[in-house]
C-alpha positions as CSV (number, residue, x, y, z in Angstrom):
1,X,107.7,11.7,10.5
2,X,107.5,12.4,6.8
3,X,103.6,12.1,6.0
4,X,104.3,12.7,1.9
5,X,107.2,11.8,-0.8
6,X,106.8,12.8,-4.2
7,X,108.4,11.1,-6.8
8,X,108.3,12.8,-10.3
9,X,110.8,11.4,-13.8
10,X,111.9,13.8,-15.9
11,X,113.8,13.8,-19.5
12,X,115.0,17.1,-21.5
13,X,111.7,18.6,-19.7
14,X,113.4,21.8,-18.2
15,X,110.7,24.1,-18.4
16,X,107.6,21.3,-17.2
17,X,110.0,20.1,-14.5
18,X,110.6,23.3,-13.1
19,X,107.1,24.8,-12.9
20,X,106.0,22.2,-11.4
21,X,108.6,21.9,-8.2
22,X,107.6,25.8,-8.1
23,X,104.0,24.7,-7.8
24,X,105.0,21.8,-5.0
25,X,106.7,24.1,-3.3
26,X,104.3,26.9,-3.0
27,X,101.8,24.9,-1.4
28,X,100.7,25.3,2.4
29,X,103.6,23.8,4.5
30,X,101.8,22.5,7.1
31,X,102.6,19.2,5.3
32,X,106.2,17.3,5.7
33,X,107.1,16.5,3.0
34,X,110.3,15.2,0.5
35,X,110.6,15.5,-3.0
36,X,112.8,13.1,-5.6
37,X,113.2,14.0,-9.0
38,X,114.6,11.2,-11.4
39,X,116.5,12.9,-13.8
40,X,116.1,10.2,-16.8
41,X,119.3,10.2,-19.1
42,X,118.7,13.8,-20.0
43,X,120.7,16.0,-22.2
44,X,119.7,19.0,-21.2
45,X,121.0,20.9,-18.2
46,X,118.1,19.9,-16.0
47,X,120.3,18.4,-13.3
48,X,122.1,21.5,-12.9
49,X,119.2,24.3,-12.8
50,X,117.2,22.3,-10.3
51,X,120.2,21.8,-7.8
52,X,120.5,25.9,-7.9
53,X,117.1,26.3,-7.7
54,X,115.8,23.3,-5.5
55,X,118.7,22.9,-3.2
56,X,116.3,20.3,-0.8
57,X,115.2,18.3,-4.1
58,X,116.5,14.5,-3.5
59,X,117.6,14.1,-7.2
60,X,118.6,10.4,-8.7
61,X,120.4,10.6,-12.0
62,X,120.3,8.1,-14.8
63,X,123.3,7.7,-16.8
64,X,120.7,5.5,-19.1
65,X,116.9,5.7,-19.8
66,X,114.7,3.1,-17.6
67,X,111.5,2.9,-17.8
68,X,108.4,4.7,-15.8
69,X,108.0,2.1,-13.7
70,X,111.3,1.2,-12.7
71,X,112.3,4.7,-11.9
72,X,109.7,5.4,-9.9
73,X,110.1,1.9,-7.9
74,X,113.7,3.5,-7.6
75,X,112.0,6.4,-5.5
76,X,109.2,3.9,-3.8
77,X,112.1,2.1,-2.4
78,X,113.8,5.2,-0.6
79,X,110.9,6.9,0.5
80,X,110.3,7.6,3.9
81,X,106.6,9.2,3.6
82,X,103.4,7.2,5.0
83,X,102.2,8.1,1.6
84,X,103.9,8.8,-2.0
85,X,102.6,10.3,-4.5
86,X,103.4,9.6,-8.3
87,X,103.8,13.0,-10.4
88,X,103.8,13.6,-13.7
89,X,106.7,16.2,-14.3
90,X,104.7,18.5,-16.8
91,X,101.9,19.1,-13.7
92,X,101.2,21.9,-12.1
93,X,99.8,21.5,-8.0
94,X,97.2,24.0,-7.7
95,X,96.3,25.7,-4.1
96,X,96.3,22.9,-1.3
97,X,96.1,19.8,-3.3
98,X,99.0,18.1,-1.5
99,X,97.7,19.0,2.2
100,X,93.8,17.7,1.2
101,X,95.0,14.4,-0.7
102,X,96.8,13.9,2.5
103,X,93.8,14.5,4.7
104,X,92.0,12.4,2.8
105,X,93.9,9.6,3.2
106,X,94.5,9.9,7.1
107,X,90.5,9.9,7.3
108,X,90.0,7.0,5.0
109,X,92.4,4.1,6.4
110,X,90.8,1.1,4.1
111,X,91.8,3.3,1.0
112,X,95.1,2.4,-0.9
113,X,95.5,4.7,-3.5
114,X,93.9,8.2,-4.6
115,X,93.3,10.3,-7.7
116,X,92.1,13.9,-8.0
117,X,90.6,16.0,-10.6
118,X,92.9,16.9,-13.7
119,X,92.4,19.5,-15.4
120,X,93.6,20.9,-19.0
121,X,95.1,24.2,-18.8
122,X,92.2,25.6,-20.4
123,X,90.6,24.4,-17.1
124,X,88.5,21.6,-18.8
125,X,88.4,18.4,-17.5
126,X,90.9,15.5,-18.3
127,X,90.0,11.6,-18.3
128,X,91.7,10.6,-15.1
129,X,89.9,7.8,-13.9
130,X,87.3,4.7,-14.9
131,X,84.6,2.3,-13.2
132,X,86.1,-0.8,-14.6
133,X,89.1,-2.4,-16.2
134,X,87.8,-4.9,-18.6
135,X,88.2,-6.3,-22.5
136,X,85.0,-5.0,-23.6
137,X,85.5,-1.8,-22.2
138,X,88.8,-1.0,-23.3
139,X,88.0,-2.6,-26.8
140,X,85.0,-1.5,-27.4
141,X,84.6,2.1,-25.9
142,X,88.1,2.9,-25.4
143,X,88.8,1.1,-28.6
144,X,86.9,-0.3,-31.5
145,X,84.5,2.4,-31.0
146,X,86.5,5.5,-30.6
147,X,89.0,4.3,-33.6
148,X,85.4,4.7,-35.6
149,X,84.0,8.1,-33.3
150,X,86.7,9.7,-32.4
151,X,85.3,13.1,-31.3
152,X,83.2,10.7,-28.1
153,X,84.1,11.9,-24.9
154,X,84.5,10.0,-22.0
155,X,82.4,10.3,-18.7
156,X,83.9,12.6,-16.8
157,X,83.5,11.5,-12.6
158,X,82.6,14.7,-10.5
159,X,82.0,13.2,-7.0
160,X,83.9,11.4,-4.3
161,X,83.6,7.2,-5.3
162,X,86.1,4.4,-5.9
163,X,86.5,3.2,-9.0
164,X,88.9,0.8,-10.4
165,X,91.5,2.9,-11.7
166,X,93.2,6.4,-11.4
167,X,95.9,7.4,-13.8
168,X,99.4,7.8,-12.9
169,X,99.8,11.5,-14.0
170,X,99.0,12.4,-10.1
171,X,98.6,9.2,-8.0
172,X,98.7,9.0,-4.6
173,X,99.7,5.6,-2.6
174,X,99.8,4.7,1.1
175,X,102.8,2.9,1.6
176,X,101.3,0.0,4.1
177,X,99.8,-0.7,1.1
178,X,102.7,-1.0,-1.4
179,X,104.5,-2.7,1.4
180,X,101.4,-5.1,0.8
181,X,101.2,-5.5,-2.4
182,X,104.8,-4.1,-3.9
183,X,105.6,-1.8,-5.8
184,X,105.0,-1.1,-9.8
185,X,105.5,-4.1,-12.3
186,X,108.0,-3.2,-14.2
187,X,107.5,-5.7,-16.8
188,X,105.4,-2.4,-18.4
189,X,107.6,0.0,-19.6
190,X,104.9,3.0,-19.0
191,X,100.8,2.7,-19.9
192,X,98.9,0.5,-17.8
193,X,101.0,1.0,-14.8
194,X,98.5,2.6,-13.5
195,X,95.6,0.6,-14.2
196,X,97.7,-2.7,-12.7
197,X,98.5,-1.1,-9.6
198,X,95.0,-0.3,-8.9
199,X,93.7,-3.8,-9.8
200,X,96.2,-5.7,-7.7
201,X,95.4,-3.1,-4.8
202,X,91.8,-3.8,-4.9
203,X,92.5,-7.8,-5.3
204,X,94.4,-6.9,-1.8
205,X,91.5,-5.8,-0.3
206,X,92.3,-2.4,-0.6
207,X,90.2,0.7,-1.9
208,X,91.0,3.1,-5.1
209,X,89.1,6.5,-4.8
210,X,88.8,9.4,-7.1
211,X,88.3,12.8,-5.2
212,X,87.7,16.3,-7.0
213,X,88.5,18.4,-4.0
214,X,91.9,18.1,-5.0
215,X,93.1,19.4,-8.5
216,X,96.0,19.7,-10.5
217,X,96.9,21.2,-14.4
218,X,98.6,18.3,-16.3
219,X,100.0,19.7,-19.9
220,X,98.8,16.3,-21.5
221,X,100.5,15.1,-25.0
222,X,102.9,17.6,-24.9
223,X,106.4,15.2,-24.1
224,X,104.3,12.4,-25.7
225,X,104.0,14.4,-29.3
226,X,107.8,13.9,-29.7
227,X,107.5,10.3,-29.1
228,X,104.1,9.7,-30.7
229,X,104.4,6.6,-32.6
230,X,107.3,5.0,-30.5
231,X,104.6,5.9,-27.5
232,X,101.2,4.7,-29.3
233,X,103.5,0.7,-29.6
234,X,104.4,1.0,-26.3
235,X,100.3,1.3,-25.1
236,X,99.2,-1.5,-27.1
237,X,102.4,-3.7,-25.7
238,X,101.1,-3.1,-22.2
239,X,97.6,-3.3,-22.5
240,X,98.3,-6.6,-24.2
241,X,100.5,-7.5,-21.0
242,X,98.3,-6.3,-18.7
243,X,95.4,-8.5,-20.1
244,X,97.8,-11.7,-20.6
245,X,98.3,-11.3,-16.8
246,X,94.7,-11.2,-15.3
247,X,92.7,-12.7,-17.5
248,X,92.1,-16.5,-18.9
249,X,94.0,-17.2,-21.7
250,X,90.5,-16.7,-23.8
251,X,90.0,-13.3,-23.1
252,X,93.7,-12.8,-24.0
253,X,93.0,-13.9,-27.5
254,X,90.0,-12.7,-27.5
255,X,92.1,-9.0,-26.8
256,X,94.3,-9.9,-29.6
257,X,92.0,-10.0,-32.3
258,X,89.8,-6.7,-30.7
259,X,93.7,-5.0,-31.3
260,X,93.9,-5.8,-34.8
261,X,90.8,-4.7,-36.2
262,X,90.7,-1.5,-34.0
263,X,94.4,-1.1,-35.2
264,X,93.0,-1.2,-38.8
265,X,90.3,0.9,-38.4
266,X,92.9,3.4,-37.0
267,X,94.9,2.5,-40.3
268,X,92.6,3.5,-42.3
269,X,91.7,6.8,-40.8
270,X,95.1,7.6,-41.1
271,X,95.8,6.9,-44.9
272,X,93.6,10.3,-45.0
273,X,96.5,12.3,-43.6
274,X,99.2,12.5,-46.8
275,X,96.7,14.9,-48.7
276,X,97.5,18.0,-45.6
277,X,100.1,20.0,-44.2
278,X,104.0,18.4,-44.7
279,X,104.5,17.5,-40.9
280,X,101.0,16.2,-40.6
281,X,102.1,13.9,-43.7
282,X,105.1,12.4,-41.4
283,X,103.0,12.1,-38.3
284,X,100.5,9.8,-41.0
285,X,103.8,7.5,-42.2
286,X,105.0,7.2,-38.2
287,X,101.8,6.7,-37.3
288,X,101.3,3.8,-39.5
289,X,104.6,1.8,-39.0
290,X,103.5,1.8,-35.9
291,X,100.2,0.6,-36.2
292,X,102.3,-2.3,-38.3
293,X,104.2,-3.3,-35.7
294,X,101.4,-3.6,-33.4
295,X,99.6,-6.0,-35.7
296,X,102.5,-8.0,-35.8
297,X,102.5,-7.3,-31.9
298,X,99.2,-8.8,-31.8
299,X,99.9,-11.8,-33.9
300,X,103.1,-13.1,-31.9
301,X,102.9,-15.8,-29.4
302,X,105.1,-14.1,-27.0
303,X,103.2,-10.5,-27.2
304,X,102.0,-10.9,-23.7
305,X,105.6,-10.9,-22.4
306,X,106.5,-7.0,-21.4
307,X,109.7,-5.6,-21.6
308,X,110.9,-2.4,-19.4
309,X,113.9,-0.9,-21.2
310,X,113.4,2.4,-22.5
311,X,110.9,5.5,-22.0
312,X,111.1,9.5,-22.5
């Protein structure tokens, strides 16, 4: 029996991709364990150095880009572990993560899916995981209130304890559970995946847990800096989604308006940006036709409706 499949997407990521099937690979191998790799429309020759490199890496090739979810559903539905885990292609496993996530899970039956600690490659920590998934939290101190403070830092979780969500960068699944609940809503492109897994899990019945004796380097931002505005519509888009689709229509509009003015408070802060460096002054005008089209996001009647077509 297979106890683990990992399922990582990749797109003209050569070098992330790589390094981090060298870090998989180098863990303990008391584990058994099968990797798939979703090469996503890529023009680089990805496909080609991981077959000569990775001769056992199950590898799915898109002759088109689909989104997060939808690729990794792609993998969910092949898998033969008792758990999967959901990987983040510029990651690095570090010593036995794999082989104590696994543990973890065999001594905790009542728990459906699992986070670790992420870490920065300057070994800070990373934001990985939150006590509650709610519309004043996410527009007022994920929001409204960062737009306006943006050097806050958010609490940082250093013990074993569920929460209510665990990002998808390194996310681990039983999968009784996803048999239970299904798989990824692919209605969301990519953003909010995450967070809408772990709610419908714990509506199941079943427990999210964050656990630092497991860690893992994630390169954060560095594919999303190519795709920085295109990437900063697609988070609004499914946060609006994912609030259309489990809470009352109130809070939804309630949402809508929260969007707009952090949106213009974010606006503004930007309009600073023309009077630096050149490329700074193109990140200011991409940033800001995006933030337009998010206000007119916000303002459509249909904005709750997602829409899974595209992602790096």
């Amino acid at each position: 029996m297979v106890d683990l499949t990992v399922s990582i997407v990749t797109a003209n990521n050569k070098k992330f991709i790589l390094d981090c099937l060298r870090s998989i690979y180098g863990t303990p191998k008391e584990l058994r364990y099968e990797v798939y790799v979703v090469v996503n429309n890529s023009s680089d020759d990805s496909e080609k150095v991981i077959r000569e490199e990775f001769a056992e890496v199950k590898l799915i090739i898109n002759q088109q880009k689909l989104g997060f979810t939808h690729n990794h559903n792609a993998v969910l539905r092949r898998s033969i572990g008792r758990y999967v885990l959901i990987l983040n292609d510029d990651t690095l496993i570090l010593d036995d993560a794999l082989k104590k996530m696994v543990e973890f899970m065999d001594k905790s039956p009542g728990v459906g899916i699992l986070g670790c600690k992420i870490l920065n490659p300057d070994g800070t920590l990373q934001w990985s995981c939150g006590k509650r998934i709610s519309h004043r939290f996410e527009y007022w101190n994920a929001g409204v209130l960062k737009a306006l403070l943006p050097f806050l830092q958010h609490r940082h979780f250093r013990n074993t304890q569920e929460v209510s969500w665990v990002t998808g960068a390194c996310l681990l699944v039983r999968n009784e559970a996803v048999r239970t609940i299904g798989g990824l809503d692919e209605n969301i492109i990519i953003y909010f995946e995450d967070a809408d897994w772990c709610y419908r899990m714990i509506r199941a019945g079943w427990k999210v847990v964050f656990n630092p004796d497991a860690s893992i380097i994630h390169y954060f931002g560095q594919t999303r800096k190519q795709y920085l505005a295109r990437d900063i519509f697609i988070i609004y888009q499914s946060r609006l989604y994912f609030f259309s689709k489990h809470y009352s229509r109130y809070i939804f509009h309630l949402v809508r308006m929260l969007t707009v003015l952090e949106i213009v408070l974010r606006y503004m802060r930007s309009v600073g940006l023309p009077y630096i460096s050149r490329g700074r002054r193109r990140e200011g005008r991409e940033l800001r036709m995006a933030y337009k089209q998010v206000i007119k996001l916000a303002f459509n009647p249909n904005s709750s409706q997602g829409k899974g077509s595209s992602t790096r």
